[in-house]
N, C-alpha and C positions, 0 to 999 in steps of 0.2 A: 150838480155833481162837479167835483174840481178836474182839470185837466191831468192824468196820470206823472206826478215828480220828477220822471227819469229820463222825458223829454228833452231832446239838446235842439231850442230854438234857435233859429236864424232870423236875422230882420237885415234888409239892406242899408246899406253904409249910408245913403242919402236920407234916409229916414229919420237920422241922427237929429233930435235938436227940432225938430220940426212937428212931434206929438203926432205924426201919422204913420206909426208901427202896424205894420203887417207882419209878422210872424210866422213861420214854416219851421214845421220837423217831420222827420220820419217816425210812422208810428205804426207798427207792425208791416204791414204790406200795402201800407196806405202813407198822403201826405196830409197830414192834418195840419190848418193852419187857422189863423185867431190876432183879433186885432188886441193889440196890450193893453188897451183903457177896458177891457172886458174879457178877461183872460178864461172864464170859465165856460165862454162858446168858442166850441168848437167846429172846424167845419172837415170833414175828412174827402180828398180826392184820389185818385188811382192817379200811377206817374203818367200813363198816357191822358187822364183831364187833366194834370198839371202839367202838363208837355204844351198841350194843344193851345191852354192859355196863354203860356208864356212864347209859344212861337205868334201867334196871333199878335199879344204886344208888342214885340220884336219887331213885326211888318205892320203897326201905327194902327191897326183897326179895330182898336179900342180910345184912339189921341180925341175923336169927338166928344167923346163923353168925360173931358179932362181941360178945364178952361181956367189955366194959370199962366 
């Protein structure tokens, strides 16, 4: 099933160039978000799962599992 057309994706600026696209939009009362080499899985999260993530990376305690 394809991803609903009327979604306005975001992907971060360092992404650019580099083929590792994470993708985020709002999608009714949820964040749904999807990697671009595979645009038609989708994953949907509530703003407090997608809060809790990004404050987590924010304070490094996800940097172990990241070896570049």
């Amino acid at each position: 099933m394809a991803p609903p057309p009327n979604l306005n994706w975001v992907k971060a600026s360092y992404s650019a160039g580099l083929g590792a696209c994470v993708e985020i939009a709002p999608h009714h009362d949820m964040i749904a978000l999807r990697d671009s080499k595979n645009p038609e899985v989708l994953l949907h999260f509530t703003q407090l799962e997608l809060f809790a993530f990004i404050h987590g990376a924010k304070r490094g305690e996800f940097d172990h599992l990241v070896d570049l």
